[in-house]
C-alpha positions as CSV (number, residue, x, y, z in Angstrom):
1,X,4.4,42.2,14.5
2,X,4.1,38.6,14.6
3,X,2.8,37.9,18.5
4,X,0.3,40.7,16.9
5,X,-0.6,39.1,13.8
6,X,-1.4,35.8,15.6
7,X,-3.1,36.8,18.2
8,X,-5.6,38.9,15.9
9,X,-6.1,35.7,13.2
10,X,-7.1,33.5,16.6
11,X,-9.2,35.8,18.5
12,X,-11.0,37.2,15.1
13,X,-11.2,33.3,14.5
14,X,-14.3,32.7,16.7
15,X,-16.2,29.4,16.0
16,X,-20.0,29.3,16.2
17,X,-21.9,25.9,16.9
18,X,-23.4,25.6,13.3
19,X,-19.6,25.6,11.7
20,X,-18.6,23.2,14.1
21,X,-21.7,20.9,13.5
22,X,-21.8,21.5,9.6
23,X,-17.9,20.8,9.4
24,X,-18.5,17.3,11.8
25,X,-21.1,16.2,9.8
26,X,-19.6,17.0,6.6
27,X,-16.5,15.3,8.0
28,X,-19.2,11.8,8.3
29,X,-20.4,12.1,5.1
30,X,-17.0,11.8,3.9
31,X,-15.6,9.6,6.3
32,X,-18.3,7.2,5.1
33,X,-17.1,7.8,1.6
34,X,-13.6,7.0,2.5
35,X,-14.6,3.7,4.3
36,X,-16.5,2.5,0.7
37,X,-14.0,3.5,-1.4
38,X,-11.8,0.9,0.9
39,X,-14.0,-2.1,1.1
40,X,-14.6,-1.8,-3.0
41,X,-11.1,-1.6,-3.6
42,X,-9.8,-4.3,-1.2
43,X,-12.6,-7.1,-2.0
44,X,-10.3,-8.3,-4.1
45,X,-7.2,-9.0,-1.3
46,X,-6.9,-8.7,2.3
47,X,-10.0,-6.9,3.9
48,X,-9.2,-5.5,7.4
49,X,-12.3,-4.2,9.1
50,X,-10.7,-2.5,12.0
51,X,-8.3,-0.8,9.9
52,X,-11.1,0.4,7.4
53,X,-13.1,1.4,10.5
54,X,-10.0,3.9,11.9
55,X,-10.2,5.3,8.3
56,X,-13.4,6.1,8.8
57,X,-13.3,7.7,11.9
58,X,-9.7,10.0,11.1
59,X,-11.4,12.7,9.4
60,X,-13.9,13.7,11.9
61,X,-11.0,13.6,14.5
62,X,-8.6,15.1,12.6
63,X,-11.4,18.0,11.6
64,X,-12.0,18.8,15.4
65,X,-8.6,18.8,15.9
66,X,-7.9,21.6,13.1
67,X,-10.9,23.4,15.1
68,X,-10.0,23.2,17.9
69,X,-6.5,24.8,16.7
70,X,-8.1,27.7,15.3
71,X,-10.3,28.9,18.0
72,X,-7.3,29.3,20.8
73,X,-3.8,29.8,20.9
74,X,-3.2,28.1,24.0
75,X,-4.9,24.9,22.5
76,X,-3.0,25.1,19.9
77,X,0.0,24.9,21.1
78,X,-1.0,22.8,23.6
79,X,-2.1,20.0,20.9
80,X,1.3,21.0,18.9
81,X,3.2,19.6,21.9
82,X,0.8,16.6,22.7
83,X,1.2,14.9,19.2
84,X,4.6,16.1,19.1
85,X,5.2,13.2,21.8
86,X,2.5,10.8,20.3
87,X,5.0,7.3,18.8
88,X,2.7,4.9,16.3
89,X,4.1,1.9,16.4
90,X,1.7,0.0,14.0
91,X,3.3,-1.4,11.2
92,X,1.4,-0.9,7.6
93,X,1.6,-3.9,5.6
94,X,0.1,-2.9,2.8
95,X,1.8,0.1,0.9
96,X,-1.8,0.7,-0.7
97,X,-3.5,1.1,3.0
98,X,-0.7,4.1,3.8
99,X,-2.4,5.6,1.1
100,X,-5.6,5.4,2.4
101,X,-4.4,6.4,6.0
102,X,-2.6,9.5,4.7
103,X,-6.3,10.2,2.2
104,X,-8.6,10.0,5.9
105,X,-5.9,12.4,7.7
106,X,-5.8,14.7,4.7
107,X,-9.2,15.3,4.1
108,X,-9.7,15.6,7.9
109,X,-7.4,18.8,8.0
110,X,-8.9,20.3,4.9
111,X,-12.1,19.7,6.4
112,X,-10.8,21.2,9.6
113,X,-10.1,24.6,7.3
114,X,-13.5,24.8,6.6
115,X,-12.6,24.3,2.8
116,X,-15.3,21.8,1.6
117,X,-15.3,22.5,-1.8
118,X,-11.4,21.6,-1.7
119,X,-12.3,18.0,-0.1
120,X,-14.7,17.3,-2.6
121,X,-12.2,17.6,-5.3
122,X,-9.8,15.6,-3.3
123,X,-11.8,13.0,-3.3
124,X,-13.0,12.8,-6.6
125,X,-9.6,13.2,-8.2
126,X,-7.7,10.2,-5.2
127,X,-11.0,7.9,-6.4
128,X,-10.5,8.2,-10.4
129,X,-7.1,7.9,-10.2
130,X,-7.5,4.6,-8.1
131,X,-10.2,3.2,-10.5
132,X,-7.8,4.4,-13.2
133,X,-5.0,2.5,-12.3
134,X,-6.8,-0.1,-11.0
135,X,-7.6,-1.1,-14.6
136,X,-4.1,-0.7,-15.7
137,X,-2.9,-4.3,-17.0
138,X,-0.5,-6.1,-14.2
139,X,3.3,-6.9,-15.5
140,X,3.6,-10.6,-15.1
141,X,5.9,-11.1,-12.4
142,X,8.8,-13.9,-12.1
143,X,8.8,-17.4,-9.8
144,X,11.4,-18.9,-8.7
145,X,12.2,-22.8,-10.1
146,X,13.7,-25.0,-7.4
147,X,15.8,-27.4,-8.7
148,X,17.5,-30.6,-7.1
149,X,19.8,-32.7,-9.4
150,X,22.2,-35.5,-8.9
151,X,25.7,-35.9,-9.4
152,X,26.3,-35.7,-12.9
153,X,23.9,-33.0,-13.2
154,X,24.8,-30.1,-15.7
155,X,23.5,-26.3,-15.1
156,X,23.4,-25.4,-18.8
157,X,20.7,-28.7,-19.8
158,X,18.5,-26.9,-16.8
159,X,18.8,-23.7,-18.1
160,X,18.1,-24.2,-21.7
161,X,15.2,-26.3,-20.7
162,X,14.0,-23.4,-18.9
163,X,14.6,-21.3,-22.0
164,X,11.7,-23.0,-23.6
165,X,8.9,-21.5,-21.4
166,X,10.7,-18.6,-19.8
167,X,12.4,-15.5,-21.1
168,X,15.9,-15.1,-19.8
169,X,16.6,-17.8,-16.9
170,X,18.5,-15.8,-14.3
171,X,20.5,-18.5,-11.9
172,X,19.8,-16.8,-8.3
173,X,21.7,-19.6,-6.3
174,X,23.6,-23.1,-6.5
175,X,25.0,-25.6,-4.3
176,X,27.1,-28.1,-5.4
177,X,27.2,-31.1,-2.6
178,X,28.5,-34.5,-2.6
179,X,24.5,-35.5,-3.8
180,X,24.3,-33.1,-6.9
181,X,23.3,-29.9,-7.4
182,X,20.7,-27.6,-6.5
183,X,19.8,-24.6,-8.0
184,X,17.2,-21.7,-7.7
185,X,16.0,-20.1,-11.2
186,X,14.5,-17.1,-11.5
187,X,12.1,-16.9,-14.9
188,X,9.6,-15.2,-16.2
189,X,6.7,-17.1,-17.4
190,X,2.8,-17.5,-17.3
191,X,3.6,-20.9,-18.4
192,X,4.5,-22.7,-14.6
193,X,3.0,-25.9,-15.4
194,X,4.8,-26.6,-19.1
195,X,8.3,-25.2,-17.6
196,X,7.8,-27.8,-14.9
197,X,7.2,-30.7,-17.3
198,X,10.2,-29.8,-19.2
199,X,12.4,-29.4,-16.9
200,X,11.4,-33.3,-15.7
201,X,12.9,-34.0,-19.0
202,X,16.1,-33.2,-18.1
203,X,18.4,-36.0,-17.4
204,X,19.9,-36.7,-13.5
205,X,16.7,-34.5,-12.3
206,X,16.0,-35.5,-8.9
207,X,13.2,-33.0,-7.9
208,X,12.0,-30.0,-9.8
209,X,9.2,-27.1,-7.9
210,X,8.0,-23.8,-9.1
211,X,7.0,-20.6,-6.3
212,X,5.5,-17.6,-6.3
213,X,8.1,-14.8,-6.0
214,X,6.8,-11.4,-4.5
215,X,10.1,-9.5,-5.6
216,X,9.7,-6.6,-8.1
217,X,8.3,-7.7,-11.5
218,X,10.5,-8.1,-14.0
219,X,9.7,-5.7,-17.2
């Protein structure tokens, strides 16, 4: 019942040149969408052409590939066991571009089922929710004071200094040596340049520095 029920979905599943040209070219129209929606939203940050360029090519090759699939068995199972084998080895840096990958490949395959109407909405719901969210305010996140002290240096004068500017000093790490003491604070603060000033008002301070920290953000 199922070799039957396969073989009559794939031979009554016969392609004609105008779906295969109207689903292509509705795959460019939105594979050009796609490839805006990336270069608005990265403008801010990192731009990578090339990679915005493979976005914009995934769903027309992803859409002949769902084609393809539907019109013969043998191809089908032929392309089942090809990417099977495939290994992607490029790393994604950016946790935002694997969305954008996984968006290109997705509407590709609904494209591919000849359901257009169900791309659109993709589309339009994936780009308000990323204008949405976009808009949402960014939690400050912490940095990381460096602190070098000398000998008679006392951790609890750096830390209430800290106190000041910063909400809940967290000590990350310290080393006592024969110099002094250093010590590596994590704080929360959007005020880097007054926390640094007060913590040169701390006695036996040798050398104070604030850093960016690209940890989680601290709520």
């Amino acid at each position: 019942m199922i070799k039957k029920s396969v073989l009559e979905t794939v031979e009554g599943n016969t392609l004609s040149m105008w779906t295969i040209y109207t689903t292509l070219g509705v795959g460019i129209l939105f594979s050009i969408y796609i490839y805006g929606i990336y270069w608005f939203s990265q403008k801010k940050g990192f731009y990578n052409k090339q990679f915005n360029i493979v976005l914009g090519v995934l769903p027309v090759i992803t859409a002949g590939i769902i084609l393809a699939m539907q019109s013969n068995l043998i191809i089908s199972l032929g392309m089942v066991g090809a990417l099977s084998i495939v290994r992607f080895r490029t790393a994604i840096k950016e946790p935002k571009d694997l969305l954008f990958l996984f968006w290109s490949i997705s509407v590709g395959i609904i494209l591919g089922a000849r359901n257009y109407g169900l791309a659109f909405a993709v589309c339009l719901a994936v780009t308000v929710l990323l204008l949405l969210l976009e808009l949402l305010p960014e939690a400050r996140t912490s940095v990381l004071l460096v602190v070098n002290m000398g000998k008679e240096g006392k951790e609890e004068d750096v830390l209430s200094a800290a106190a000041k500017f910063a909400k809940h000093p967290k000590v990350k790490t310290r080393n006592r040596t024969m110099d002094g003491l250093d010590m590596i604070v994590e704080c929360r603060t959007g005020k880097e340049s007054e926390l640094l000033e007060e913590i040169w008002t701390v006695e036996h301070i040798l050398s104070a520095s604030v850093m960016a920290h690209d940890g989680e953000a601290i709520y």
